[in-house]
TORTIDO-822379 format. One line per 10 residues: number of its first residue (from 1); their letters; for each residue x, y, z of N, C-alpha, C. Coordinates in nm, 3 decimals. Example, Ala and Ser with C-alpha at 12.3 -4.5 7.8 and 13.67 -1.06 7.14 Angstrom:
<recs>
1) as) 1.319/-0.569/0.780/1.230/-0.450/0.780/1.320/-0.330/0.780 ~ 1.285/-0.225/0.708/1.367/-0.106/0.714/1.290/0.003/0.787
</recs>
This chain:
<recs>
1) xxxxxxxxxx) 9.852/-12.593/16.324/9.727/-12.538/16.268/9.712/-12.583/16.124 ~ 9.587/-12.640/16.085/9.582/-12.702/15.963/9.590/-12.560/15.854 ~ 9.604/-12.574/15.748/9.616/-12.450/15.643/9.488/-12.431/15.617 ~ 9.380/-12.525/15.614/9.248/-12.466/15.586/9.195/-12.356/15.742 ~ 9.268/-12.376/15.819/9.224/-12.282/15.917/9.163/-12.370/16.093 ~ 9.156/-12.494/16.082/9.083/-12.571/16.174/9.246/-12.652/16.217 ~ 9.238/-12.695/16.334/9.336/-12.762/16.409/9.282/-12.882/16.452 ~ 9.268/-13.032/16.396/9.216/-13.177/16.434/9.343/-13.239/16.441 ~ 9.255/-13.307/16.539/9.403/-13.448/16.525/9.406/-13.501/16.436 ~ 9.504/-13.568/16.411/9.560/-13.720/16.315/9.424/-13.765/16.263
11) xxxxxxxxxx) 9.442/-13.780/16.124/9.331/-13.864/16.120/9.202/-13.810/15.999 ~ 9.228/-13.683/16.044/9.091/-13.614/15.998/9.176/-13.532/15.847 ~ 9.137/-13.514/15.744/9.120/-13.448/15.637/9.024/-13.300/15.614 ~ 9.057/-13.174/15.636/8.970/-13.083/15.626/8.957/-13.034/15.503 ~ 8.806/-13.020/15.466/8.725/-12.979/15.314/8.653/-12.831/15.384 ~ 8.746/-12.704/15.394/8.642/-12.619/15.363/8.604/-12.554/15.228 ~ 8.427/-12.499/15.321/8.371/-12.488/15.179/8.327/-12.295/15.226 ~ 8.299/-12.276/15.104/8.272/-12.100/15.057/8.081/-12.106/15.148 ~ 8.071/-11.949/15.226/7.957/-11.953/15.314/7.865/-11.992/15.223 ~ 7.866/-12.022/15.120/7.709/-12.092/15.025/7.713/-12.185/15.047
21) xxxxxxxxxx) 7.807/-12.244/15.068/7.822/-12.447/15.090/7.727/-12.522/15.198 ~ 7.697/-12.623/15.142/7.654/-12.713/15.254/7.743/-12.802/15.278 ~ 7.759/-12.833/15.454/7.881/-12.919/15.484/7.823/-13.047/15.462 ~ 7.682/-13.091/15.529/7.627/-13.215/15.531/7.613/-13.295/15.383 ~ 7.576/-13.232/15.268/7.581/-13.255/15.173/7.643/-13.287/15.102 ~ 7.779/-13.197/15.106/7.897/-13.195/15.034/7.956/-13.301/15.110 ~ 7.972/-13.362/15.258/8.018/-13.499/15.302/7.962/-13.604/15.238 ~ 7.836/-13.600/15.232/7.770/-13.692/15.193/7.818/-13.725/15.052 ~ 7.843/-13.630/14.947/7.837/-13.615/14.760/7.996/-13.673/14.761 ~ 8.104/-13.688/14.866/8.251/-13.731/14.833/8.276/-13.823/14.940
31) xxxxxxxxxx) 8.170/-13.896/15.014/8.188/-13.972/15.113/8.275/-14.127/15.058 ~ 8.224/-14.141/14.960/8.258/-14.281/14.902/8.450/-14.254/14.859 ~ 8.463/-14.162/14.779/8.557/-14.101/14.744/8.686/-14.065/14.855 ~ 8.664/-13.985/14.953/8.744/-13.932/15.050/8.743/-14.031/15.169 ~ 8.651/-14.126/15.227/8.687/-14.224/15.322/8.666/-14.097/15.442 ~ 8.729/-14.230/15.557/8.637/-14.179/15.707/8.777/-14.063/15.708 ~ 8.706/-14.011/15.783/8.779/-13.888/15.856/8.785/-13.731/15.765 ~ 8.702/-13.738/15.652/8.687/-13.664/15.624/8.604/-13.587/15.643 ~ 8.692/-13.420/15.668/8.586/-13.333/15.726/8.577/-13.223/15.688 ~ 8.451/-13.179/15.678/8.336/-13.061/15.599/8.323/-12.954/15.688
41) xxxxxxxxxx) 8.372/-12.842/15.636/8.361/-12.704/15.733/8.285/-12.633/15.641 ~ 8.250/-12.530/15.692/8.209/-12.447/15.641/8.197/-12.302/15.681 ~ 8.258/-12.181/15.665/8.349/-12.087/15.732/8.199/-12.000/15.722 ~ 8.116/-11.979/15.790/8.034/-11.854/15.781/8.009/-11.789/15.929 ~ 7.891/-11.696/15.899/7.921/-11.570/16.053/7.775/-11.628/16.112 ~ 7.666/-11.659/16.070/7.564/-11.712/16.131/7.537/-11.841/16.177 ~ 7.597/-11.909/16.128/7.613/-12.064/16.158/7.690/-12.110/16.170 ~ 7.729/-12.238/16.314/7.811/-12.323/16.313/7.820/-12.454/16.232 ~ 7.910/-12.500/16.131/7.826/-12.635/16.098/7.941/-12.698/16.018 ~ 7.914/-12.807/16.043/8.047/-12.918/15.982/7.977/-13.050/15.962
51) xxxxxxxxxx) 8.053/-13.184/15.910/8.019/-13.284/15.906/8.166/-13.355/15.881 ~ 8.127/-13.511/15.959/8.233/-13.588/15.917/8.183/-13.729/15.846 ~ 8.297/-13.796/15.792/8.241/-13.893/15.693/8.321/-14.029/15.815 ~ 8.227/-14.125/15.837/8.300/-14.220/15.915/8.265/-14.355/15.818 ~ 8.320/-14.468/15.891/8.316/-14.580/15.788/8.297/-14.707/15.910 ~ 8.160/-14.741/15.909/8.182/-14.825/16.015/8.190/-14.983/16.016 ~ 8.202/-15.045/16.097/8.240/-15.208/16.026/8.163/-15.304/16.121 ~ 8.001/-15.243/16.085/7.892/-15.326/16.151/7.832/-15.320/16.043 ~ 7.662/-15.363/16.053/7.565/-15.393/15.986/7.524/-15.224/15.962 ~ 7.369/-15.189/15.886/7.370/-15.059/15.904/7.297/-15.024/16.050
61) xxxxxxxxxx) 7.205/-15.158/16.084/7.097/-15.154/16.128/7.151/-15.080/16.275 ~ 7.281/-15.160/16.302/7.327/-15.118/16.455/7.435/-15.008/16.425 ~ 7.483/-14.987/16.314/7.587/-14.855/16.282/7.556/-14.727/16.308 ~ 7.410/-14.720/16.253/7.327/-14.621/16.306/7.358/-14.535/16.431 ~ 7.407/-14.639/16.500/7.414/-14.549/16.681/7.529/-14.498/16.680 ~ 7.597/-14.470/16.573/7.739/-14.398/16.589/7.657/-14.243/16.570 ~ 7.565/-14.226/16.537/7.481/-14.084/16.575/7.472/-14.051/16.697 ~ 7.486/-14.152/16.812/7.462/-14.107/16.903/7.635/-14.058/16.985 ~ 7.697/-14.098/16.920/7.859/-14.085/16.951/7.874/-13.925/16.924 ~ 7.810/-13.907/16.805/7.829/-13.753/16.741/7.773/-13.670/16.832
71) xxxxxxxxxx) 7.656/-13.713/16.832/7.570/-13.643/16.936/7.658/-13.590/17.073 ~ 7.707/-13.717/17.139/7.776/-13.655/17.234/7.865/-13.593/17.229 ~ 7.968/-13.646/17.118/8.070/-13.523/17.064/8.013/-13.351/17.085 ~ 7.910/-13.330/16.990/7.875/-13.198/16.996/7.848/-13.133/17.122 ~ 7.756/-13.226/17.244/7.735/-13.165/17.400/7.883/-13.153/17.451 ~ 7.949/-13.243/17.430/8.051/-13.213/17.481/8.121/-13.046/17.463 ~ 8.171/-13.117/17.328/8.215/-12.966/17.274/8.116/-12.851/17.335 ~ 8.007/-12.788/17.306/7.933/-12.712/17.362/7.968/-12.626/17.497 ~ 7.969/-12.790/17.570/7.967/-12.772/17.748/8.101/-12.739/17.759 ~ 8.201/-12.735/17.675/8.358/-12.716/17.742/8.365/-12.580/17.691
81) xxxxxxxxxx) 8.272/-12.478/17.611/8.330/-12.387/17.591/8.207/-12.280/17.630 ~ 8.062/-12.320/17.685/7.945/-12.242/17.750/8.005/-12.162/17.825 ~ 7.891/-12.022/17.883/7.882/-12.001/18.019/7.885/-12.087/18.149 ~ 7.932/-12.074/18.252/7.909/-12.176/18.331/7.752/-12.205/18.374 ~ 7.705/-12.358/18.440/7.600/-12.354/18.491/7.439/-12.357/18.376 ~ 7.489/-12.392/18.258/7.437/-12.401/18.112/7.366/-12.496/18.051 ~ 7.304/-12.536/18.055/7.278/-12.718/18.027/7.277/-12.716/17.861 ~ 7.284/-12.839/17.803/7.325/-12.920/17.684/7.199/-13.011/17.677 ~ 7.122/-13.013/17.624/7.007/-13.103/17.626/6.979/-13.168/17.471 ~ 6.897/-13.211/17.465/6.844/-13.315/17.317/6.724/-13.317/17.322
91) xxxxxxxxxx) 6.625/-13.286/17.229/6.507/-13.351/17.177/6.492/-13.400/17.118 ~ 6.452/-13.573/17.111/6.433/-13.674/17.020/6.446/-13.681/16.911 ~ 6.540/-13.694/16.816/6.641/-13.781/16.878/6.764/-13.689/16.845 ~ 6.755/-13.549/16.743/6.882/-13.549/16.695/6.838/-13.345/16.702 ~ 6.771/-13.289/16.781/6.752/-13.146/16.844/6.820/-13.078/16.940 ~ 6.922/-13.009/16.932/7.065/-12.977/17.045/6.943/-12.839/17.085 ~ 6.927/-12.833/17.209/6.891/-12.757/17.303/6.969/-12.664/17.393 ~ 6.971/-12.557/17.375/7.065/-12.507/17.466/7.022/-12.417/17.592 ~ 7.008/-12.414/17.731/6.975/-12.359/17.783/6.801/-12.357/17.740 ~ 6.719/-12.427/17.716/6.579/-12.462/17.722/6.567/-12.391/17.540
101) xxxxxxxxxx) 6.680/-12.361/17.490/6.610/-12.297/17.348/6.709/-12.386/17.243 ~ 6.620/-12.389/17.093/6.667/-12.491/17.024/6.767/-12.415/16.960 ~ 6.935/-12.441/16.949/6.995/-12.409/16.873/7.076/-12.442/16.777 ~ 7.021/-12.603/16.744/7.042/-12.629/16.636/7.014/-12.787/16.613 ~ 7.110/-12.880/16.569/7.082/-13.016/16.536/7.189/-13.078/16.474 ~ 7.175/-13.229/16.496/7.266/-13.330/16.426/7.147/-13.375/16.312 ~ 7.248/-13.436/16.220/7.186/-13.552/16.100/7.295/-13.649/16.069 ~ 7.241/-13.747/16.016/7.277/-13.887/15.973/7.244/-13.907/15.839 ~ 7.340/-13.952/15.767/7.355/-13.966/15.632/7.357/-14.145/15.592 ~ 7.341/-14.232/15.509/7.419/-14.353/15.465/7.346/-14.377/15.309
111) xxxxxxxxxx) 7.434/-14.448/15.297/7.402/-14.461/15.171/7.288/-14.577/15.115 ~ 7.203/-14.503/15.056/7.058/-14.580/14.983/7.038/-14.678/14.978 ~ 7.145/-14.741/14.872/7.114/-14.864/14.867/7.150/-14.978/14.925 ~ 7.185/-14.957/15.074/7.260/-15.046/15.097/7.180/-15.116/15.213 ~ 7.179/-15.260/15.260/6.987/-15.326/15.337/7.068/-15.350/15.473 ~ 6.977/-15.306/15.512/6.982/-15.285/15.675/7.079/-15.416/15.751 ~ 7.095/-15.514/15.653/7.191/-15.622/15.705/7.341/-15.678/15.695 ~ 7.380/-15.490/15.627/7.489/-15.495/15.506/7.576/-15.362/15.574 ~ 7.662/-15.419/15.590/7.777/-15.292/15.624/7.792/-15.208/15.537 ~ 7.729/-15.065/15.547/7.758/-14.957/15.498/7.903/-14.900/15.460
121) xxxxxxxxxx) 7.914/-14.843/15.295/8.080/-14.797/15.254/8.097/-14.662/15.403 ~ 7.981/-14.637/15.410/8.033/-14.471/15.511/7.846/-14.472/15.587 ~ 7.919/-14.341/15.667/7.764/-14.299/15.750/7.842/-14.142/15.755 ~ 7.792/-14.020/15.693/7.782/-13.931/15.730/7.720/-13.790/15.920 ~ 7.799/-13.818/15.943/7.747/-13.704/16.064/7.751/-13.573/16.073 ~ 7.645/-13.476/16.055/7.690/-13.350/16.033/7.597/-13.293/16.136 ~ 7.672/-13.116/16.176/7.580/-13.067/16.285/7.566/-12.881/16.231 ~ 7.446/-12.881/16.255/7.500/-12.739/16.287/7.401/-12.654/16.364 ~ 7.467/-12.547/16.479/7.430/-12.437/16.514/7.422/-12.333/16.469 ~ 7.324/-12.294/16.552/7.332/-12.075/16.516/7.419/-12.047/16.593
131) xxxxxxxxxx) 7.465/-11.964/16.545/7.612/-11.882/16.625/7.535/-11.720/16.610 ~ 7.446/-11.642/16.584/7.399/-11.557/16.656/7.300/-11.519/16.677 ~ 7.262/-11.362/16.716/7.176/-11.368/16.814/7.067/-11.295/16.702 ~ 6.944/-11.351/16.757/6.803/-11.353/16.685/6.751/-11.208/16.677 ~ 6.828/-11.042/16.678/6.788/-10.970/16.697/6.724/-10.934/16.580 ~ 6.737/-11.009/16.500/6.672/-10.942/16.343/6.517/-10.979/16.336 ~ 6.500/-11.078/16.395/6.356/-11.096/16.380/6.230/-11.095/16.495 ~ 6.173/-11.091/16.439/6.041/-10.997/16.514/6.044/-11.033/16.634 ~ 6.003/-11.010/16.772/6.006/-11.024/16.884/5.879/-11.095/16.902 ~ 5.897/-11.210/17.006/5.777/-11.290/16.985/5.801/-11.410/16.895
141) xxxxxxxxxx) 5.838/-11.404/16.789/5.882/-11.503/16.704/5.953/-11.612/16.712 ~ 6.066/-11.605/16.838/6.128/-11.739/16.824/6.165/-11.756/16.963 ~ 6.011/-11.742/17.032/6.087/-11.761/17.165/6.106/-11.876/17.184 ~ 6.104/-11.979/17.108/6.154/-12.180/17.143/6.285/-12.163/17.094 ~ 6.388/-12.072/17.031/6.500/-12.034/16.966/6.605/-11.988/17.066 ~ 6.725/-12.010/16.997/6.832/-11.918/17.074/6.972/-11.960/17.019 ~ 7.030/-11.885/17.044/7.200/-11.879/16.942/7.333/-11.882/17.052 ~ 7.416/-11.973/17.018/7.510/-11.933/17.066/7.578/-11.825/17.124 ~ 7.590/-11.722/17.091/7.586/-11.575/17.075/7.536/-11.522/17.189 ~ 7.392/-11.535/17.187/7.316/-11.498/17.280/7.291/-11.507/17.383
151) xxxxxxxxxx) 7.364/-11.665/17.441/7.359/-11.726/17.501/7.518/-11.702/17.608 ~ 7.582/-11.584/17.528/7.696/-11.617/17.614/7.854/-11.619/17.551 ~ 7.837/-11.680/17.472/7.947/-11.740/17.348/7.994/-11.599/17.317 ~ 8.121/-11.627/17.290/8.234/-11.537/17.233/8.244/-11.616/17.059 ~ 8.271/-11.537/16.991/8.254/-11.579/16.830/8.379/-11.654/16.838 ~ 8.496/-11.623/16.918/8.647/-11.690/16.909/8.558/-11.887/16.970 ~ 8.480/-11.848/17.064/8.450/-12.010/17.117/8.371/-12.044/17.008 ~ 8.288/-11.968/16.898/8.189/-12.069/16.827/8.291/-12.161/16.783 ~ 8.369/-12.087/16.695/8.496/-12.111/16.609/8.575/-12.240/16.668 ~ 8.570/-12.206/16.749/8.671/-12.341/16.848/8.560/-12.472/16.839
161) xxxxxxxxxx) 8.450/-12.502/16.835/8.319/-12.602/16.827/8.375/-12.712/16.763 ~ 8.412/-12.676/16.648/8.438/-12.807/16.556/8.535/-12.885/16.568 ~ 8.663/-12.807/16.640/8.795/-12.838/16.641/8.744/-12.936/16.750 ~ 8.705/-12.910/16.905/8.686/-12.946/16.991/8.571/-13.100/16.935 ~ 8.454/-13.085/16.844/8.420/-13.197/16.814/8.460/-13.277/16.782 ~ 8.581/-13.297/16.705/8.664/-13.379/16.671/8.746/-13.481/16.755 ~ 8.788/-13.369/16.857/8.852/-13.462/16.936/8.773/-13.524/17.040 ~ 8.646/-13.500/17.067/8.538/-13.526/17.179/8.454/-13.648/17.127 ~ 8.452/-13.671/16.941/8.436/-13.803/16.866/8.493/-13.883/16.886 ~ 8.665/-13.853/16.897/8.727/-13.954/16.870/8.718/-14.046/17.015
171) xxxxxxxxxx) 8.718/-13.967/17.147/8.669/-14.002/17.261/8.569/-14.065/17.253 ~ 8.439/-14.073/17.224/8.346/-14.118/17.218/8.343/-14.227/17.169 ~ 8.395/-14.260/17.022/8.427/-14.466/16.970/8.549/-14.481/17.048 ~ 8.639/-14.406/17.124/8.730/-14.517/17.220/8.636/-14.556/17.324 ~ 8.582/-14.513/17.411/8.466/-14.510/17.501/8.374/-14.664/17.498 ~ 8.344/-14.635/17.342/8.252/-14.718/17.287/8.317/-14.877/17.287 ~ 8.425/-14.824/17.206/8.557/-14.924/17.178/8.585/-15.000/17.295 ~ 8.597/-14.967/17.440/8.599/-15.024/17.552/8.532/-15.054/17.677 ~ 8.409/-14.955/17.638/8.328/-14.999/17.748/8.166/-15.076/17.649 ~ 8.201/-15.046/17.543/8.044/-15.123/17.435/7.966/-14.942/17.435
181) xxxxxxxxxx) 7.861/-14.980/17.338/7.793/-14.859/17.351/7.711/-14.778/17.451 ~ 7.674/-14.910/17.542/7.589/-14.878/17.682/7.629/-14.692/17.719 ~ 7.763/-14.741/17.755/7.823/-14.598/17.780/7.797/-14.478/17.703 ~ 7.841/-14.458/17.593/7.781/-14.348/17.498/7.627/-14.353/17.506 ~ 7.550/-14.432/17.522/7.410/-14.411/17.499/7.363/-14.357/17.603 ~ 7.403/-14.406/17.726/7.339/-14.341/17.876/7.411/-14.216/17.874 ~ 7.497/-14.186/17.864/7.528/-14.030/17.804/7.466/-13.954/17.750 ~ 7.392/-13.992/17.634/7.295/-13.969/17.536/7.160/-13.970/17.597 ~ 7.142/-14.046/17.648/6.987/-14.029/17.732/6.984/-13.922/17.868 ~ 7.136/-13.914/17.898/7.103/-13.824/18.013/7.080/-13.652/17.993
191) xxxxxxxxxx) 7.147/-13.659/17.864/7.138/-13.516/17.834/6.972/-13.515/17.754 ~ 6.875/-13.606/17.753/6.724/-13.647/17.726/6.641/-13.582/17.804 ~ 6.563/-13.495/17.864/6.452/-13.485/17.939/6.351/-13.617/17.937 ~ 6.332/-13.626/18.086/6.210/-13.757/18.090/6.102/-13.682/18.074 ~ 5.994/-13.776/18.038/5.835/-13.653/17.991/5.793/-13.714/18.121 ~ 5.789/-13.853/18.209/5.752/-13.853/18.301/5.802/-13.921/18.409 ~ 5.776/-13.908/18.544/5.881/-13.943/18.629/5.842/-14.102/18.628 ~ 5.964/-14.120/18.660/5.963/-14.295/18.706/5.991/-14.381/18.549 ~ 6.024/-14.277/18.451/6.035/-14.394/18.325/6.130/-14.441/18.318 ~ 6.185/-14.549/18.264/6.305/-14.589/18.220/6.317/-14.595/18.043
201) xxxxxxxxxx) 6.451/-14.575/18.020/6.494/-14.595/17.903/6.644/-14.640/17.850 ~ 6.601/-14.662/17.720/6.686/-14.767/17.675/6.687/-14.752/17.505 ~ 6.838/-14.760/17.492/6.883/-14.778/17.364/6.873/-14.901/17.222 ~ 6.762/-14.898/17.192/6.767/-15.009/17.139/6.899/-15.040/17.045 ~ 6.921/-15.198/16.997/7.058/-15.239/16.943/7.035/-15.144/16.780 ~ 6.920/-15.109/16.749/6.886/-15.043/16.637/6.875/-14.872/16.640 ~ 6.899/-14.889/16.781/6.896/-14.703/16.792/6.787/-14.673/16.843 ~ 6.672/-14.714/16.841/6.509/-14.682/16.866/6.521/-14.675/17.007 ~ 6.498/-14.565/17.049/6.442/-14.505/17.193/6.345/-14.610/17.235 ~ 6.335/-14.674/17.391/6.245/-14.767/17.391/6.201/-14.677/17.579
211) xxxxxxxxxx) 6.092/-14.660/17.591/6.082/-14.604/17.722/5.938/-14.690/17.836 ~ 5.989/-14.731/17.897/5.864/-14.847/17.959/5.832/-14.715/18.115 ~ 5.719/-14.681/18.115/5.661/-14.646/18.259/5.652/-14.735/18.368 ~ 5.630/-14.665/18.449/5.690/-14.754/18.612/5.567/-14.782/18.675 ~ 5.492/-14.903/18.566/5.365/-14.943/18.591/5.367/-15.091/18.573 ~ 5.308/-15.182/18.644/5.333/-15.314/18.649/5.268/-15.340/18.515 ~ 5.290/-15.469/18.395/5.275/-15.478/18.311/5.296/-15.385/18.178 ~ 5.346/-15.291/18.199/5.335/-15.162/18.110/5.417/-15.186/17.972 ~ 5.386/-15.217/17.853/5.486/-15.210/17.749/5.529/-15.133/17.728 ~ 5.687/-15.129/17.650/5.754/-15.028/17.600/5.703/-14.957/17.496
221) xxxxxxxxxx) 5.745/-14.811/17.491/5.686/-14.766/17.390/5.823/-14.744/17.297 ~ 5.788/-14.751/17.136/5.918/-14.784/17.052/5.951/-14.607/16.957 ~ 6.027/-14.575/16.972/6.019/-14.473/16.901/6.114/-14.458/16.809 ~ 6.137/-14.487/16.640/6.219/-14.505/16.561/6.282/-14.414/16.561 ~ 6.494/-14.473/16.562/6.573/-14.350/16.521/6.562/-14.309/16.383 ~ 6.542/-14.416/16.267/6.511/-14.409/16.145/6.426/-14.313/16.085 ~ 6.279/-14.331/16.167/6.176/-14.276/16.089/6.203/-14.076/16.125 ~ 6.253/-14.054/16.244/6.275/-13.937/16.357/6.408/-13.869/16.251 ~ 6.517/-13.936/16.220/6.629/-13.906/16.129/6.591/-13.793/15.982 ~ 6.537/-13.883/15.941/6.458/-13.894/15.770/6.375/-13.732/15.804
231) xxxxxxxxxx) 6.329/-13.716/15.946/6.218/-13.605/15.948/6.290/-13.451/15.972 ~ 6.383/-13.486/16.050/6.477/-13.359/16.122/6.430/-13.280/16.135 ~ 6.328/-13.266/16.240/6.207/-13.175/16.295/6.286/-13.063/16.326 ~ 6.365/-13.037/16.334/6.489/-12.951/16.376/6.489/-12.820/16.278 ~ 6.543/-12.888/16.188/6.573/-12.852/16.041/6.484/-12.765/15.964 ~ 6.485/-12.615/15.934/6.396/-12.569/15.820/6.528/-12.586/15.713 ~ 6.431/-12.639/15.612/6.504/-12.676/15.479/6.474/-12.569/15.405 ~ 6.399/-12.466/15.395/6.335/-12.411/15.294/6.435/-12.299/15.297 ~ 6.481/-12.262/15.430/6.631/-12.159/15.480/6.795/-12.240/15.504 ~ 6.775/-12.359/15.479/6.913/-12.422/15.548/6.970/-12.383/15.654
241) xxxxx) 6.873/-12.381/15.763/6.900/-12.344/15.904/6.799/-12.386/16.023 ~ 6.877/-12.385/16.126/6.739/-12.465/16.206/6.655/-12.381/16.249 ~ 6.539/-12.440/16.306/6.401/-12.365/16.281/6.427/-12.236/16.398 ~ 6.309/-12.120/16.372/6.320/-12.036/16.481/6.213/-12.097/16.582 ~ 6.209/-12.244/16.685/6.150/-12.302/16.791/6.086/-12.444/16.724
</recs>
């Protein structure tokens, strides 16, 4: 058991921070400094949420899709410690769904100045859930919402989330590491709802969701991971927590 309180494999460095902290941030502000494997907790009773600092040794343009590695990390984790019979879902591109209600989100970090044709020093990944239940606010209010908690979760399993992400990452770039990304991405798309039947989709080498209908001549339609990232529709910033729907 690590002394900060979290149990990771080899590899990983744990930074917890006091319940005022932001994990995503604070990865991001010592990313250059602390190198990959460093990881951002953050010990509070309403939220799940961590981040890790990785270092990848591509361009940025295609590094990018190590979001989608995280991504699965987190369903994973999720699904190994749910109610049974539970689904793990995503809304475009970086909205963790749980059981049809939003309970929380990933983000992607890199650094500014660095051109889309240039291997990034780091790429930040951070996530976080609600870990409880929405009884405080008004009824009616968040029925697109829902918490861990509420959903089922024992506070001992929120707790267990991060530990379990860690090792469900490191799975994910071996994965990657040997089968290419195809694998992690169709992973990633399956936990996707289709909006209509018969579409296909596809990971672009840049991350961009590309989805063609099952219509002769039909172009793809392009949907940026970039521009979708930057927005984190997910995300109320004004509370540092994700939205109530």
């Amino acid at each position: 058991m690590n002394r900060n309180g979290l149990d990771l494999p080899p590899g990983y460095s744990v930074i917890s921070l006091r319940e005022s902290g932001d994990a995503f941030d604070h990865a991001c502000a010592i990313a250059g400094e602390k190198g990959a494997g460093a990881f951002v907790h953050v010990r509070r009773y309403d939220l799940c949420e961590f981040a890790v600092v990785l270092e990848p040794c591509e361009p940025l343009s295609s590094a990018r899709r190590a979001f989608f590695a995280g991504m699965h990390a987190v369903a994973e984790s999720i699904a190994a410690h749910c109610p049974p019979e539970r689904d793990v879902q995503f809304r475009w591109p970086d909205a963790i769904m749980f059981d049809g209600g939003l309970v929380g989100g990933g983000r992607l970090a890199w650094p500014q100045d660095c051109g889309e044709d240039q291997t990034p020093d780091w790429l930040v990944f951070g996530c976080m859930l609600r870990s409880v239940d929405l009884s405080h606010v008004e009824t009616g209010l968040h029925a697109g919402a829902t918490s861990l908690v509420a959903e089922g979760f024992e506070l001992v399993d929120v707790d267990s989330i991060a530990e379990s992400f860690a090792r469900h990452l490191m799975t994910a770039f071996d994965l990657w590491g040997e089968k290419g990304f195809r694998a992690v991405g169709e992973d990633y798309l399956e936990r996707l709802p289709k909006k209509k039947a018969g579409e296909k989709r596809i990971l672009d080498a840049n991350g961009d969701l590309l989805t063609t209908l099952p219509t002769a001549g039909a172009a793809a339609e392009r949907q940026s991971l970039v521009a979708a990232l930057r927005e984190a529709a997910w995300f109320d910033r004004a509370v540092g927590a994700p939205k109530l729907g």
